[in-house]
N, C-alpha and C positions, 0 to 999 in steps of 0.2 A: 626730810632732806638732811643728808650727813654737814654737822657742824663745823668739820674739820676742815681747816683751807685748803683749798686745792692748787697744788703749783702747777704752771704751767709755764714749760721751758716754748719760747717764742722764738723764731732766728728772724731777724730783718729781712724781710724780702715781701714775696705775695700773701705768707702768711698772715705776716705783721701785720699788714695793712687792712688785711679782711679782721683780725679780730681788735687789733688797738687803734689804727686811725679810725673806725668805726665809733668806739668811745670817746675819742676826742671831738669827731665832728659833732655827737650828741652834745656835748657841753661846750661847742663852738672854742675849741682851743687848737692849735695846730704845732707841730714837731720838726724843726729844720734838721732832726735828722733820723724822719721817721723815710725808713725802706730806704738806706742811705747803700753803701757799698759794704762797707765794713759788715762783716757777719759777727755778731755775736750775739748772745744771749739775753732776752728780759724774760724777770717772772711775772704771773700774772696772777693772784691769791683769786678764787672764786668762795664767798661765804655764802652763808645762808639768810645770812642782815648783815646792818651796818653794826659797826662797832659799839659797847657802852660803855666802856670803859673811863671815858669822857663824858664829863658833863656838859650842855647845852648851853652856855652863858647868855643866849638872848632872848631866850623861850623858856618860862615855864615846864617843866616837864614830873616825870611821877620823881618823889620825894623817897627814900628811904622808909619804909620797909619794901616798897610796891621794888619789881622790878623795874631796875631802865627802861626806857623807852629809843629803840631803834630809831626811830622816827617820831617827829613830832606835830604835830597840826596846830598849820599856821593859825594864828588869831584869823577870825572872820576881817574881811574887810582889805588883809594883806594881799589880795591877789583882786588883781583890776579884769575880769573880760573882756575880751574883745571879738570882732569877728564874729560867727554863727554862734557860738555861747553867748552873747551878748546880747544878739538880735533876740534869740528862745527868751531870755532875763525879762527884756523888754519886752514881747509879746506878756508874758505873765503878768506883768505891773502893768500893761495896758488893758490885757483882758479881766478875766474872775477874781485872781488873785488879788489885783491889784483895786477892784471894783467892788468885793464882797461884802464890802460894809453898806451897803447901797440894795442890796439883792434880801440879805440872808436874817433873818429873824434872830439867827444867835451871836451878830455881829453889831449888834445896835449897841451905841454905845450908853445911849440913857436907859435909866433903870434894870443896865444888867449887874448879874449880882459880882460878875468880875470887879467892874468898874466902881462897886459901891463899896461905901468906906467900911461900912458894917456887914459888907457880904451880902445885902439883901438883894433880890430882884430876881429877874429871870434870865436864863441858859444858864446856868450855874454848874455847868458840867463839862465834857473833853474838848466842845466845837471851837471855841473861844480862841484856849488856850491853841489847837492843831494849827488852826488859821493862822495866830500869831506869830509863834514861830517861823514858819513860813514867808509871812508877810515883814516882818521886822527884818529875816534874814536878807532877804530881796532888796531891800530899802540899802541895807550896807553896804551889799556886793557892787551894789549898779550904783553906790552914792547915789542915791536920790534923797533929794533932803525932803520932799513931800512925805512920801513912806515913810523914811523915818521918824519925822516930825509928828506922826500918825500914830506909828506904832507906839512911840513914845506917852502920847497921853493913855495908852492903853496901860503902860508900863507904870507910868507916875501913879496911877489910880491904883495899883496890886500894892504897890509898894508902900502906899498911904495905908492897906487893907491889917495890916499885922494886928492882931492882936498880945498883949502884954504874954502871954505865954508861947507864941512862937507860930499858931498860924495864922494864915491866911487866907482872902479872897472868899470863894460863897460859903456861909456860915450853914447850908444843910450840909454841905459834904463831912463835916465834921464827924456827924451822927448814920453818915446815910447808908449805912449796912446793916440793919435792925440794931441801931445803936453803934455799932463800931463804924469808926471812919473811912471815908472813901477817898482812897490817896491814887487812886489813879490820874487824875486829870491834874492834880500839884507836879506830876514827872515832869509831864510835858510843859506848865507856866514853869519849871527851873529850868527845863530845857533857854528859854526865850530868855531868861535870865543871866544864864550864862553866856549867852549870844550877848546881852545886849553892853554885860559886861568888859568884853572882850574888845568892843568895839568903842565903846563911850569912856572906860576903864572908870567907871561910877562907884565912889566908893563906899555904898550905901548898899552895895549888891552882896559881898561877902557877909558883911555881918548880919541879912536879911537872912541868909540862906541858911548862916549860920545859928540863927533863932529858929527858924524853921527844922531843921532835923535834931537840934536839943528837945525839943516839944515830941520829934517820932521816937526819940531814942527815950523817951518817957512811956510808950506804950507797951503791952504786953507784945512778946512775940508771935501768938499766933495770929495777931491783928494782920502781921504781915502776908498768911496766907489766907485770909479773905478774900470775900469777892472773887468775879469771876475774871474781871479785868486786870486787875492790880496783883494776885497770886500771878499772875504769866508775866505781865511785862515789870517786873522788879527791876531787871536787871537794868533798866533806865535810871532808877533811883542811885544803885549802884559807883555806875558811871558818874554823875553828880555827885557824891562823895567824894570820888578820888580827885575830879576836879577841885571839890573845897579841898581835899587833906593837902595838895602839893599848896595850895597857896596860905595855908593856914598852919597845918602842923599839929594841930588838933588829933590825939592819938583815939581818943573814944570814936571819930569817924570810921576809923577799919574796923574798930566793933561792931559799931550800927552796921554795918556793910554785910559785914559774917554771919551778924544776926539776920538780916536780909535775906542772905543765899539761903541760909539755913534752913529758914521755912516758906520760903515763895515756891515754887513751881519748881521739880528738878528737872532743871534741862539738858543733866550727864548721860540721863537713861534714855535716850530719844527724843523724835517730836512728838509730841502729847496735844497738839491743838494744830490743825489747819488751816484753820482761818487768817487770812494772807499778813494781815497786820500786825497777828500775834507770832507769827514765823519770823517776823522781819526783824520784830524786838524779842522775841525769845529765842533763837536760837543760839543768838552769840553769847547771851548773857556767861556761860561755862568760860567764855574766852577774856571775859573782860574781868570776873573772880579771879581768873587766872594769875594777873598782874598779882595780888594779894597772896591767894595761895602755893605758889609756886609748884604746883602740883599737873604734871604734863597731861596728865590724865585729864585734866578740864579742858586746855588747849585742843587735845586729839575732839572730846565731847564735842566741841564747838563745830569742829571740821566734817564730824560724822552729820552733825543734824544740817551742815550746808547740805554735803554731799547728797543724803533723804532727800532732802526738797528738791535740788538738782535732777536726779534721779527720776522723782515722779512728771515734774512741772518742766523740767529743761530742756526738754526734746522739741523745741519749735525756735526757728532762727531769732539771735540776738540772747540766746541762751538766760531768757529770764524765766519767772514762774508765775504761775496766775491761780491762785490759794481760795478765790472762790468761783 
């Protein structure tokens, strides 16, 4: 998409009104002298984003070195549902979502190794942390104070879990790749962390997370391409970075980060795994590097590996994909 703005000479009349009263009704604003008598001239700039030139004064956003950010994503919780989004919300926290601590053997909350102070016990792997996520997110959107109230002891218990050098939660995963650690299922509890911080603004949550990736940025690099899980979905870890570096300033974070790309999974070269879950978190990962490396060519990567998946899986109405 050409970056260059594009003018467009407008004259009041039928034109006006089909391309600019159009804009203003989107934003619910009106013109007392919009398609007036008077013929003269407005321009109309078409970009490719919004501006960055400015900074965001009420949000958070990427910090120097990363680029601006066009757009920013509201904190969780800032946008209320209503209507058919609301009712689906509520089906979910009425249905499974809402019930799975009740059903599911990896959501118990005694003697799981989540919830143990020393990591012990059992499901000590991705199920825990998936559900959380989810389940905590749902509690905020729809203000529910049950859910959250819920997810919350799920959350105090991880939080309690730290050990003196920086991790956390079940104490196999440590070791559980013939010795080397198994950092996949930590993505996803920082995921839930950063939800929950957003939402509660806890301020026990940065400097958690920030003990936690002082502790990864102590391992050797090629830890980071282990495993079969964790080599593809990095680029999740990534993301979490640049969320602590904008609130922290912490400049070893875009190291960890670089180091990260470097040897996880290259997602420039194509898709490398079909399996649906690892499509959904690897393919953008080249897009979200991006921010860091300012390198267009990771940008284009990101778009080509949409485009592959599109391509195979998107020929059936509602243009999604279905990877297994």
């Amino acid at each position: 998409m050409n970056s260059t703005p594009e003018l467009v000479p407008i004259r009041r009349g039928l034109v006006c009104f089909s391309r600019v009263a159009l804009v203003l009704a989107v934003f619910g604003l009106q013109s007392p002298s919009l398609c007036g008598a008077a013929q003269s001239e407005t321009e109309v700039k078409v970009v490719s984003a919004p501006a960055t030139s400015s900074p965001n004064p009420s949000y958070v956003g990427n910090r120097a070195p990363l680029l601006p950010n066009p757009l920013i994503k509201l904190p969780i919780g800032s946008i209320k549902p209503k209507g058919w989004v609301r009712q689906q919300l509520e089906l979910e926290a009425q249905g499974m979502t809402g019930h799975l601590q009740e059903i599911s053997k990896w959501c118990k909350f005694d003697d799981n190794a989540w919830s143990d102070a020393q990591g012990r016990g059992h499901s000590g792997w991705e199920e825990l942390p998936y559900w959380l996520k989810g389940y905590g997110d749902l509690g905020y959107v729809l203000g529910d104070q049950q859910i959250t109230k819920s997810a919350r002891k799920w959350i105090e218990a991880v939080l309690a879990s730290q050990e003196a050098d920086g991790w956390f939660g079940p104490r196999g995963l440590k070791t559980g790749l013939k010795g080397k650690p198994d950092l996949w299922p930590h993505m996803v509890m920082c995921n839930v962390l950063q939800s929950f911080y957003e939402y509660t603004g806890d301020e026990r949550v940065v400097p958690f997370l920030t003990r936690y990736f002082k502790w990864l940025n102590t391992q050797p690099k090629e830890n980071f391409g282990a495993g079969y899980w964790p080599r593809i979905r990095f680029g999740d870890n990534i993301e979490t970075l640049y969320w602590l570096y904008n609130r922290t300033g912490e400049p070893w974070l875009l190291e960890l980060a670089k180091g990260i790309h470097e040897n996880m999974q290259d997602w420039t070269t194509g898709v490398h795994n079909w399996h649906n879950v690892n499509l959904a978190q690897g393919f953008r990962e080249p897009g979200v590097y991006y921010q860091q490396s300012k390198e267009e060519r990771f940008l284009r990567a990101a778009e080509n590996n949409y485009q592959a998946i599109m391509g195979v899986y998107g020929q059936f109405p509602c243009v999604g994909f279905a990877g297994d």
